[in-house]
N, C-alpha and C positions, 0 to 999 in steps of 0.2 A: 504494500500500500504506500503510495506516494501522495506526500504530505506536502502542500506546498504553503513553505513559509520559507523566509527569507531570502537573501537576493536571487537566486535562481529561481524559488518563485516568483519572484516579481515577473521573471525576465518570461516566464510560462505566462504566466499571465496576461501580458503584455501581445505576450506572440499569439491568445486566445483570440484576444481582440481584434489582434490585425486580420485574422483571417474569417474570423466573423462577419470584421465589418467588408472587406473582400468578396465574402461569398454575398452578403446582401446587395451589395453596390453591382454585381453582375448579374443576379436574379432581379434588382428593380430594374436595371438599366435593359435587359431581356426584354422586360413584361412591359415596358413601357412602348418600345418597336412593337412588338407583339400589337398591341391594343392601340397603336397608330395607323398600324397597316391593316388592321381589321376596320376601323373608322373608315379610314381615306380611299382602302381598295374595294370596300363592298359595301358601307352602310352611308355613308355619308352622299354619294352620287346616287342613289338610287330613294335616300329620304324613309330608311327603316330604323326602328327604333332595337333597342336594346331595355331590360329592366332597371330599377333603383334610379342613383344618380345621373348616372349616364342617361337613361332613357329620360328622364327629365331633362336633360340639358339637351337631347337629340329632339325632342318634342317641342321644346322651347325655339329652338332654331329653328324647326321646320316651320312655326304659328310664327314667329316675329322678326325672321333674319339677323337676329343678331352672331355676331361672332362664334362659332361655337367651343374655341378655344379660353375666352374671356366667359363664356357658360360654365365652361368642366370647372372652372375656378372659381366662381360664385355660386355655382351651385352646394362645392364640394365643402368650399370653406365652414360651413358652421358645423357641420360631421369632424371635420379636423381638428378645430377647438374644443367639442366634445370628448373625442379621443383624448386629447393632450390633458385635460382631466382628468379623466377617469383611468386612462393607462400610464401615460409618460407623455412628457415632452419632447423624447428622443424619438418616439414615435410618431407623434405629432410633427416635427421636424421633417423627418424620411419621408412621410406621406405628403406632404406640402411642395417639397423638392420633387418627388414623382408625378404628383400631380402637375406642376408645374412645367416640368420636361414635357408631356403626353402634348399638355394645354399647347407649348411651341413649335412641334413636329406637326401637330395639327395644323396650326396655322401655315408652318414652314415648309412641309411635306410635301411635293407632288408626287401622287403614285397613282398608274393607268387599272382604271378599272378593269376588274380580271374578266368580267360574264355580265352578259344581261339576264342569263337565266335565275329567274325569284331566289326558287328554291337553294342551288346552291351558293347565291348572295347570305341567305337568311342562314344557312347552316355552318357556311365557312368565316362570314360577318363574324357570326357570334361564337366560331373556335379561336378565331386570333382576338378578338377582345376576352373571352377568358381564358387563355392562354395567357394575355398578361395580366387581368386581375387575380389570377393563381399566382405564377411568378413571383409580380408582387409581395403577394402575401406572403411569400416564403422567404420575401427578402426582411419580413416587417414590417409593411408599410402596405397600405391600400390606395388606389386609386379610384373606388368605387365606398364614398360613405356610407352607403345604406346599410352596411353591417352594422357599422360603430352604431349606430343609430339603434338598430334590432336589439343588439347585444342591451343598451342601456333601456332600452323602452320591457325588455324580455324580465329585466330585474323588477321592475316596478310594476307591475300588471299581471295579470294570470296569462297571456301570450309569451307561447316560446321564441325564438329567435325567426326559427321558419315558418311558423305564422305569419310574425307579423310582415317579412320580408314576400310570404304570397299574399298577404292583403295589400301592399302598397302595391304590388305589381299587377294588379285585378284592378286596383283604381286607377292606373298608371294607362295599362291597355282598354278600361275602358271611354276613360279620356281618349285616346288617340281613335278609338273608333268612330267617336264624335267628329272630330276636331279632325281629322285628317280624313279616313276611310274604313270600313269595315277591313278590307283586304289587307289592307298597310297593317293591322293592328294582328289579324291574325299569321300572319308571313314575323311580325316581328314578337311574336311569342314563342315561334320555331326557335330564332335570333337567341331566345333568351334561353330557351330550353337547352337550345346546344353549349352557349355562354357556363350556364348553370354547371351543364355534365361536364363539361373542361375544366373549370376550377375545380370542381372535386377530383378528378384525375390527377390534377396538376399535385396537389397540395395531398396525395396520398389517400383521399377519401379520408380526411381529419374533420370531425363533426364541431357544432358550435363550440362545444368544452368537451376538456381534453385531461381522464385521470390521469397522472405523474404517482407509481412509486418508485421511491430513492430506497436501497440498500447500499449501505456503508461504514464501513468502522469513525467514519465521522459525521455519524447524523448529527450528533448535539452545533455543529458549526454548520452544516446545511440547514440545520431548522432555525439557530438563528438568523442567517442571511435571508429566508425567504422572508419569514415573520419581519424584521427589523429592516430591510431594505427593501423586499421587494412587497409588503405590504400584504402577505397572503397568509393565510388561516392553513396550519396542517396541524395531519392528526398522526399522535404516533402509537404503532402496533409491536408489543414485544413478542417474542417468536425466537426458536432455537430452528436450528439448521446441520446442514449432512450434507455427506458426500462419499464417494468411492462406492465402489461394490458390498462392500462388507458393512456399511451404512455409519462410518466416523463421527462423531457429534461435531459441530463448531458450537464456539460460546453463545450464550443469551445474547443477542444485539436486537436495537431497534429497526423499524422500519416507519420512515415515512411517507406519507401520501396526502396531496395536495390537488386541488383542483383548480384550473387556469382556464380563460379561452385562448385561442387555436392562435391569435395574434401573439399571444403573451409566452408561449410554450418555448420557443426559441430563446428568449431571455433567461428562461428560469434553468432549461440545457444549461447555458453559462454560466450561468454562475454557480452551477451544482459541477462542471468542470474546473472552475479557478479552486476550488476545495479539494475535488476529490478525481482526477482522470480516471481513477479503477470505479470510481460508484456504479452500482449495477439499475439502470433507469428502466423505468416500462413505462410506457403508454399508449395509453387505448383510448378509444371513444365514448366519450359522452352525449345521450342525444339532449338533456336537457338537465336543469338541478334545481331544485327547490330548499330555501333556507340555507341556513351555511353563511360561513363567512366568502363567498364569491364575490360580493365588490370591495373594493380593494379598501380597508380601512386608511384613515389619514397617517401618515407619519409623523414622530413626535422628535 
């Protein structure tokens, strides 16, 4: 078991980070081409929507010509300060910058429409935008606020996350049936169906919230980093253990387990590595949770 403390830890440490923030800056910078080229080569020339944010800021453009680049950003921004509440600012931060980037390729981007045929506009529109709002998400960071939104509206109310994420999207298409065309509305629910089934591909089929157990000879330092920094409620399980054929005991130790959403999970990875690189992690899916300490308490 390797222990990191002092300057070689630092230097591990360190070296965590850098390739962290590495792997996200090339998974957003990915998803953001991704969800440009899905814009610009199939949905934007042809005036089909997408769900959430996006389809609001693509329904917005089609009703009033405004910019649609200067949309993706007024639409997104009050999801983004939401975020930066209830999760992090560093979060907050990387989704502001992504969004941002999409918002200027958009504007700046010329790309030849690939088909006039509907169908495969609305099916491959809606695999390169979620192709990068998966991405995205695995860099950290979203370009599509209606989750951050689900996620805080799911806490306070008896609707789960994907509830309320099919009710905005049922309000969303039946506005555009209105307001644009029956046909348009249903071509861009294909758009969104396919959108949907590639973020979950992309991001491993990882559901709203996400169980985390930590095994480790240093849980009591894992449970206080998460409690004390990362602001999360766990609970711990004591339990003996074995191994070999012959069935060897190992000592009494703890087990912890904590519950996060699916933004959050990559965070709580690192810093359960700056402790422990041997800790033995699981995690599985959660479709929903009730009670508990899941929003994030204040830190003091």
């Amino acid at each position: 078991m390797f222990n990191f403390f002092g300057e070689k830890g630092n230097e591990v440490v360190k070296r965590l980070i850098l390739i962290r923030g590495l792997k996200d800056f090339f998974f957003i910078g990915f998803g953001v081409s991704m969800a440009a080229i899905g814009l610009k080569g199939f949905l934007l020339p042809n005036n089909f929507l997408d769900g959430g944010a996006m389809g609001v800021s693509l329904l917005t453009e089609i009703m009033t010509g405004f910019d649609l680049s200067l949309l993706i950003i007024c639409v997104n921004l009050p999801f983004i300060l939401m975020g930066g509440k209830q999760f992090s600012w560093a979060f907050a931060i990387k989704s502001a910058l992504a969004i941002l980037s999409l918002a200027v390729l958009v504007h700046y981007l010329e790309f030849p429409m690939v088909t006039n045929d509907k169908l495969l506009i609305a099916v491959f529109g809606g695999f390169f935008l979620g192709a990068g709002i998966g991405l995205t998400i695995r860099g950290g960071a979203v370009i599509d606020g209606t989750e951050v939104m689900a996620i805080l509206v799911s806490r306070k109310s008896s609707l789960t996350v994907g509830d309320f994420i099919a009710v905005f999207n049922v309000v969303l298409f039946g506005v555009a049936a209105v307001l644009v065309s029956l046909e348009t509305a249903m071509y861009s629910m294909l758009t969104y169906l396919s959108a949907s089934k590639t973020v979950d591909f992309i991001i491993n089929g990882i559901e709203e919230y996400i169980g985390v157990m930590i095994i480790s000879d240093l849980a009591p330092d894992i449970k206080s980093t998460i409690t004390n920094q990362l602001g999360r409620g766990v609970t711990v399980f004591r339990s003996d253990g074995g191994y070999g054929t012959r069935g060897e005991a190992l000592p009494d130790r703890k087990i912890l387990f904590c519950v996060v959403t699916r933004l959050e999970v990559s965070n709580l990875i690192l810093e359960v590595e700056k402790i422990d690189m041997q800790a033995f992690v699981i995690q599985y899916p959660i479709k929903d949770t009730r009670g508990g300490m899941i929003k994030k308490r204040p830190l003091h």
